[in-house]
N, C-alpha and C positions, 0 to 999 in steps of 0.2 A: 512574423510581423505582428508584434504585441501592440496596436492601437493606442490601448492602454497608459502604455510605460512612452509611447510616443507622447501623448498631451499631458501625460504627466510632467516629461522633462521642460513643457510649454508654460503649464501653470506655477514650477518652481521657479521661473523665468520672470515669470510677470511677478510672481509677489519679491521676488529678490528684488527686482523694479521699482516696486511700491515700498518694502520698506527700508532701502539703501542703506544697511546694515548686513552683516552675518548672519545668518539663523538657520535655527536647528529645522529642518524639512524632514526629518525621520516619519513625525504623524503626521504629514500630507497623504492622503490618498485620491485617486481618481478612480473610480468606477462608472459599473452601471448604476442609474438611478432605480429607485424601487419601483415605479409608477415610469413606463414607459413614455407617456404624455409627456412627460416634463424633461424630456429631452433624450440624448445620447451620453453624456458621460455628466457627472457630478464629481464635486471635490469639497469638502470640509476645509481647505486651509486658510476660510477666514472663524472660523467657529476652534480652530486648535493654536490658529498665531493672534486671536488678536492679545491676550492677556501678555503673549510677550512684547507685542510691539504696544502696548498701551494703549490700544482704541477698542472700542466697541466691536464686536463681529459682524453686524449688519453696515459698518461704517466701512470697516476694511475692506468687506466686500463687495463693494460699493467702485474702491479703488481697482482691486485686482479686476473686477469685470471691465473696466474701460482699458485695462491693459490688455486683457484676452478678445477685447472685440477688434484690436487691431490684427489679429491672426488671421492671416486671409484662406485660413478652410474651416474655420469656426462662423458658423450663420446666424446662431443669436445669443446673448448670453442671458441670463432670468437670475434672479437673486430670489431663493425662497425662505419662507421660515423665518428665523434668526437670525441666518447668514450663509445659507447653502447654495452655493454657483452651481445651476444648471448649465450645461452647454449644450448646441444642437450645432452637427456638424453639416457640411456642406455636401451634397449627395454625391458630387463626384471624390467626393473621400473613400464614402463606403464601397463606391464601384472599382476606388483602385483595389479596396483589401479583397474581393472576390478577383480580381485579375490576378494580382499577386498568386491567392490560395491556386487559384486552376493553372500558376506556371511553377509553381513549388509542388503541388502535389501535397502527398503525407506529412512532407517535414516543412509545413508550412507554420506548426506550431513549434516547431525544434529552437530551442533555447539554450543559450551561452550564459546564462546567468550563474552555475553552478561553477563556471570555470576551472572546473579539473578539480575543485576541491575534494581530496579523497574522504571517501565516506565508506565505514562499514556498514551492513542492513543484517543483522544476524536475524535469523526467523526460521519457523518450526525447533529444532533444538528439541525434539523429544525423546524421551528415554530409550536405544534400544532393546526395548523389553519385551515388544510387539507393534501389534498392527498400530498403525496411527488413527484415532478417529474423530469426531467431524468438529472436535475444539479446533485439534491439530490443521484441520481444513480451513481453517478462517482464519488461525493466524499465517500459517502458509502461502493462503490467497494475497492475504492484505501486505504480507512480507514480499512478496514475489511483483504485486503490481507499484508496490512501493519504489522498490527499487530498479524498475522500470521508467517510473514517471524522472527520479532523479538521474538516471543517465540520459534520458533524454532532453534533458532541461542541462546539458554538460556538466554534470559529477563524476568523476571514478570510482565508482561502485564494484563493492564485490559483495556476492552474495554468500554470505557463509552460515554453516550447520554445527552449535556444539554438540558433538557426540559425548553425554554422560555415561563413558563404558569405564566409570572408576566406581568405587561404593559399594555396598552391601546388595545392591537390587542386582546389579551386574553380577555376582555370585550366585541370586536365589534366579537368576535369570539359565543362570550352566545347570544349578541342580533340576531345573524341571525339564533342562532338552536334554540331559541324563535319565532321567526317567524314560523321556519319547525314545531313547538312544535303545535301553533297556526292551522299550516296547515294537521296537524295529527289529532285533533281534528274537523273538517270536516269545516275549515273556508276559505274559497274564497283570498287568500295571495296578491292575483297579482303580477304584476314584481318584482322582486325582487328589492329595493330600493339601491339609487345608496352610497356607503362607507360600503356594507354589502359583506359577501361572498355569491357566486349566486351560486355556484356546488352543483348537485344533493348529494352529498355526506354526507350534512346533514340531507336528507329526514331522513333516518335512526334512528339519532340519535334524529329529531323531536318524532318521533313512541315511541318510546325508555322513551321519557320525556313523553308522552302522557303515557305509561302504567303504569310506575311509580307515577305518579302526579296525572295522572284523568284530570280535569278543575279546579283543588286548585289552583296552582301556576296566574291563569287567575285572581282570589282573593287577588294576594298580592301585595302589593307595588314594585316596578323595586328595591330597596334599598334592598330588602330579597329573592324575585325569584334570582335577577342575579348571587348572590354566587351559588346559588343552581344549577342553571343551567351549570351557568363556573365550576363546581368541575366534575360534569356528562361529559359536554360536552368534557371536556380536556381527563377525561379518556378515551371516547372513542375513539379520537381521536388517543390516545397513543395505543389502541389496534389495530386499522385500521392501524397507522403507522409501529407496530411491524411485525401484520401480511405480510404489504408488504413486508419488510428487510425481513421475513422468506423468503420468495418464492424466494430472492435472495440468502439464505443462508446467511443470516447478523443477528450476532445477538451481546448485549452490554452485559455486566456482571453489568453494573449500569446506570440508569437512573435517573441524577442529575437534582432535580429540583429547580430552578430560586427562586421561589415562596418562597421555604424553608429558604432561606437568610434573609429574612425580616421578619419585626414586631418587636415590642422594646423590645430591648436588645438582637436581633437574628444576625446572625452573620453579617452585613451589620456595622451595630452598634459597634462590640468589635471592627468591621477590623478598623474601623475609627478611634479607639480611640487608638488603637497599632499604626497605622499612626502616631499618634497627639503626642504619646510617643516618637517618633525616628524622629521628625521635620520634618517630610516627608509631611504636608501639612499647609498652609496657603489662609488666603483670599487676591484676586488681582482679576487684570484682566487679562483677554487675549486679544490679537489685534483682528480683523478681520480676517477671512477665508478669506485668497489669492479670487480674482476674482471678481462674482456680489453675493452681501450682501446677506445670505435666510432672508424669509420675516419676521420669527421669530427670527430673531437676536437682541440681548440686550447689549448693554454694558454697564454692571450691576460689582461687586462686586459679587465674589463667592468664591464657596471653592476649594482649587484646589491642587491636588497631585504633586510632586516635582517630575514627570516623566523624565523632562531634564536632570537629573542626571544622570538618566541611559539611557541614551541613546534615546529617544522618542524625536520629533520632536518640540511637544510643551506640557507644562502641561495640564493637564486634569481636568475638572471639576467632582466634586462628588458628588454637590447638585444642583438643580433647583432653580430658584428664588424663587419660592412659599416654597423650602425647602424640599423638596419630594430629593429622591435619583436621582443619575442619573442612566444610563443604567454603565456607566463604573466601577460606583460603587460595582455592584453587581456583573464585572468580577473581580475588586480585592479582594473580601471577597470569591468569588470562586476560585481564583487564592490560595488566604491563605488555605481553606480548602483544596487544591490538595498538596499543599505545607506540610498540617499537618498531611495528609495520609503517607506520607515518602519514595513519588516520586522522582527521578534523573532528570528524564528526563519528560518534557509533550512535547507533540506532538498534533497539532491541527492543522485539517484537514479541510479548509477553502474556501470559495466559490472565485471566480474571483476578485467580487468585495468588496471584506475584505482586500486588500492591504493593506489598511493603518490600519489594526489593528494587523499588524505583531512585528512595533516597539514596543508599548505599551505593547502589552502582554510580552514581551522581557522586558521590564522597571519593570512591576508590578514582574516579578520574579525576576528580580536582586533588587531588592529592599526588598521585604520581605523573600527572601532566601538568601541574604549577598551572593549571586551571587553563591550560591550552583546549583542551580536547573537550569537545562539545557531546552533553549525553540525551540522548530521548529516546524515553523508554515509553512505548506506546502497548497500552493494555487492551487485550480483545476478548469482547466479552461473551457469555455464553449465546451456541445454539439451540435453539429448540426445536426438534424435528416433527413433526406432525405429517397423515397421509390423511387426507379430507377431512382434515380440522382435529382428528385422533391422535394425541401423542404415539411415538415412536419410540421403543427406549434396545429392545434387545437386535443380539446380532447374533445369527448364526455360525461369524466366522471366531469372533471375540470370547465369544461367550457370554460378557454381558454390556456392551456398548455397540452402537453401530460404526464402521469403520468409514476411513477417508474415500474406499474404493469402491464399498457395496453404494456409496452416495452417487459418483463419479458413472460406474456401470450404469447403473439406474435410472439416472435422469442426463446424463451424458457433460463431461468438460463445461463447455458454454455457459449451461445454466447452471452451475455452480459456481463459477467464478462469480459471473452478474451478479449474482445473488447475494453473494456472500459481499461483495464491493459495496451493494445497496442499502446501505446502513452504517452508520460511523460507528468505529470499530468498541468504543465503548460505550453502544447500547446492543440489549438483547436481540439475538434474529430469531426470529421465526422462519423455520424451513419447513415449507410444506409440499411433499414429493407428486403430489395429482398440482399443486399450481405452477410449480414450478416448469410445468409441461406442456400447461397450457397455451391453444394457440388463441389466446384473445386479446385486447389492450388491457386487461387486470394481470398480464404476466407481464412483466418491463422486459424483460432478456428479450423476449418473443419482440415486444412493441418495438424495440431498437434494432434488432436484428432485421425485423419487418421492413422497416423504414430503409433502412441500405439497398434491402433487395429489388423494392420497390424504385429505388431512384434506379438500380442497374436496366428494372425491366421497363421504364420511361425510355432509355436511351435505347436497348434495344427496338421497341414499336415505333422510336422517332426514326430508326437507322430504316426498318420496313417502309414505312410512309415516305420516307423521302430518301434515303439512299446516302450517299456518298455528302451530301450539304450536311448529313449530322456533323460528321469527322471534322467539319472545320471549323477552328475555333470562331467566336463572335467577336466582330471587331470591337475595340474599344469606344465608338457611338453606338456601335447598337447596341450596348449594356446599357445606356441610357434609356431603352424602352423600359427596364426594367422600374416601372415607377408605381406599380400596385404596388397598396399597403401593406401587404400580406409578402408580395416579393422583397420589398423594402427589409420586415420585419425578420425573413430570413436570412438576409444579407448583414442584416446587425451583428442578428445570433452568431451569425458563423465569427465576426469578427472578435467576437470575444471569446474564443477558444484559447488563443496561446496566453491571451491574461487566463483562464482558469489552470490551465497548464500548470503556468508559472506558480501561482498562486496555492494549487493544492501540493505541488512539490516541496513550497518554502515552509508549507503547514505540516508538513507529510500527512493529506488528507486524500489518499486513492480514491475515498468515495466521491470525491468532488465534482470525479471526468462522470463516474455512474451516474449525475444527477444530471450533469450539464449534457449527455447524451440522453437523456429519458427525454427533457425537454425541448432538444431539439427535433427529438425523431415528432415530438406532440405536434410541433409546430409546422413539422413539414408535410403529418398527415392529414393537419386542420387545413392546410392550405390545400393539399388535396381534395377533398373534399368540398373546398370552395369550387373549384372546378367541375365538379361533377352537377353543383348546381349551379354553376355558369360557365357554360361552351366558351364564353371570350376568354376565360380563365387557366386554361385547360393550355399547359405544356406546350404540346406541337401545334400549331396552327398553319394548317398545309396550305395555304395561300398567305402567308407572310413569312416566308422563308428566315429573316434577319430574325422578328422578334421569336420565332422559334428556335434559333440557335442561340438568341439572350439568355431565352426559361431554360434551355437543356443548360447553358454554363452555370447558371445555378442549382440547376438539378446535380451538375458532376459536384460544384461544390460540397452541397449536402453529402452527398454519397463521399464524398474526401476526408472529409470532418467524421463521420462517422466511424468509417472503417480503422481513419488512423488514433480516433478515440477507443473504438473495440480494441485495437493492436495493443494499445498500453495496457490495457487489463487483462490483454489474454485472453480476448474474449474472439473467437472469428466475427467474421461479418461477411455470410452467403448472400449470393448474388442470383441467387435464388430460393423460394421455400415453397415447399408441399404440403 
């Protein structure tokens, strides 16, 4: 029940009213006001219509408030400013959206607004080369609660993984678990040579090749081991890599592989030739990369896709000199397959420094979707790990990075997720493994997990003190006790969840629920807290039976909103803590 989007459709009412014409309502908005004093919900749409309807904005809004004062759950309307309609709602409004919430439960913020529109969320995508570490954890996080918030807001979401097992790194990936392979079978390896991967991580899967193989593969030419080896080796990678996403609770519905693109006549091949059909590529050159030349720079004659049209910086090459594909290539033959799946939207969840592969993927879909298919590529930016304020940099298992999972082990799922959600994905996090563990209000994961448990252990001592009078709901007058400021204030808060919902999904901003749960859990331990320094204030009240089962239905509220806020990120919400 989006309150929200309810007096929204009331205010686009009233001004259609007022200026009895057609008009564009796309920049109306209704929200919360900044300054709680001044009301319940505010709307801008005499300050964005009046330049179209020809009057002043203090004048139009003048009009549309005598329109809204005839809404009979609207209680006053204020004109501030220039032209900004405050409104303040009628209190048995807010009592219905907590009755509502305590007969819907969790999916009381569940939303149809996404209407089944199919959306890709592709996120992690990292090289099966090795362990994944704590970048991999934040795009991961932010990919994974991403595309939580949009199925629950009604999208068709599928969560999918490209697996990069095509290239040159995927080869130097088989020669170093040949080496491990080598060093399974009881041979003296020495350092590990330098353009190899050196982490213990493929001892494993050395073992693995030795139980399999014996000493055959030591018999064959590098031209027949090395498939053999990169086909083993990549899978188990992918197993190591899946198992770490588990223990974060991350999981893909599809794991698109790179590799499957190619070989002739495989889709690398049609995509070009559907190109070649709609003029969209020619051979030329390109100028130089702005700065100092890399050392393998050519200016050669190539083949190169007609990117500038849509918008991309510069065209893009699709072949190598020798003629081999390029890497860009195989994102637009993967670009076409996402496109032939009969996606709306893709979404790609991208490391810091993939900047500049935000236009391009933006080009490749207005180009072979005739600009149907909508692209956001969202960049997340680095973490910085710190243990009592000490950077953090090595790993024992990596060799030189700390992993997804020594994070995870560490300080456990929960406060990884929170944390990593706590912060918009493009600015820097700071991780620091002693606060993140902390049980104080300066750790949020702690303060909101706290707050849940807290309202579970209210309803438990209310069930002690009085019995079976917990379990029954409060009638719809006796929520009308509920008229402290403080109970008011919480009855707001909760009402504005499924607009935050709505709102961070249309943004694709997961950290939105992290914020709007930090402040709810503040809000409900300040009001605690008021109790403690006033007994009339205080939850149960064993001689007023009614207004105690009011505070406990707001107290279940709280705890509703919470839990099914944590649920969208992944986050638990215990119903107790020690």
């Amino acid at each position: 029940m989006n309150l929200f989007a309810v007096f929204s459709e009331r205010v686009n009412l009233a001004v259609a009213a007022v200026a009895g014409q057609k008009i564009d309502l796309s920049r109306v908005v209704v929200e919360p006001p900044r300054d709680a004093s001044h009301g319940d919900m505010a709307t801008n749409a005499a300050m964005v219509l009046a330049k179209d309807l020809g009057m002043k904005p203090r004048d139009l809004a003048e009009k549309i408030a005598e329109k809204l004062k005839e809404d009979a759950d609207i209680e006053a309307v204020e004109i501030a400013g220039p032209g900004f309609i405050n409104m303040r709602l009628k209190g048995d409004v807010w009592l219905s959206v907590l009755a509502n919430l305590l007969s819907t439960g969790e999916t009381f913020a569940k939303s149809t607004t996404g209407a089944g529109r199919k959306v890709n969320v592709e996120y992690v995508s990292a090289n099966p080369t090795g362990p994944m570490h704590v970048g991999h954890c934040r795009g991961a996080v932010f990919g994974d609660a991403l595309a939580s918030l949009l199925a629950f807001t009604g999208h068709d979401v599928v969560r999918e993984y490209y697996v990069n097992d095509a290239g040159a790194q995927v080869d130097v990936l088989a020669n170093s678990a040949y080496l491990r392979y080598r060093e399974a079978l009881g041979e003296n390896i020495g350092a590990i040579p330098e353009g190899l991967y050196p982490g213990d991580y493929l001892v494993p899967v050395g073992k693995l090749l030795a139980e399999k193989y014996g000493d055959r593969l030591l018999k064959m030419p590098e031209s027949e081991w090395l498939p053999l080896i990169r086909g083993t080796t990549i899978d188990a990678m992918l197993d190591m890599i899946r198992d770490d996403l588990a223990a974060l609770g991350i999981r893909h519905e599809v794991f698109f592989s790179e590799a499957s693109l190619h070989g002739q006549g495989g889709a690398v091949d049609v995509t070009l030739d559907t190109l070649r059909s709609k003029g969209l590529v020619y051979k030329g050159r390109l100028p130089p990369p702005k700065g100092q030349l890399p050392e393998d720079w050519e200016d050669r004659e190539q083949l190169l896709f007609r990117t500038t049209e849509f918008g991309d910086d510069t065209d893009r090459p699709l072949a190598k000199s020798d003629g081999s594909y390029t890497y860009f290539a195989s994102d637009v033959a993967y670009m076409k397959d996402k496109i032939g799946r009969g996606f709306a939207d893709l979404i790609f969840i991208l490391g810091a420094d993939h900047g500049g592969y935000v236009k391009r993927l933006q080009a490749i879909a207005a180009a072979l979707s005739g600009g149907k298919v909508h692209v956001d590529a969202k960049l997340v930016q680095l973490v910085r790990l710190f243990r009592d304020g000490e950077p953090v940099k090595m790993s024992k298992r990596s060799g030189d990075f700390v992993t997804l999972r020594e994070i995870v082990d560490e300080v456990g799922r929960d406060a990884v997720r929170f944390m990593m959600l706590f912060r918009k994905n493009d600015a820097v996090l700071d991780f620091d493994f002693a606060k993140v563990v902390e049980q104080s209000r300066e750790n949020p994961v702690f303060y909101v997990q706290y707050a849940h448990a807290r309202t579970q252990s209210v309803l438990r001592n209310a069930r002690e003190a009085l019995g079976k009078a917990v379990d029954i709901p409060a009638a719809p007058e006796a929520l009308k006790r509920l008229n402290d400021t403080g109970e008011l204030a919480l009855i707001r808060k909760l009402g504005e969840f499924p607009r935050a919902v709505e709102s961070s999904a249309f943004v694709h901003e997961p950290h939105r629920i992290a914020f709007f749960l930090h402040e709810l859990a503040s809000d409900f331990h300040h009001h605690w807290n008021r109790g403690n320094d006033d007994p009339g204030l205080r939850f149960v009240q064993t001689g007023d039976v009614e207004l105690t089962q009011a505070r406990l239905a707001l107290v279940r509220g709280v705890g509703l909103i919470l839990k099914g806020g944590l649920n969208l990120l992944g986050v638990g919400a215990p119903d107790e803590m020690r």
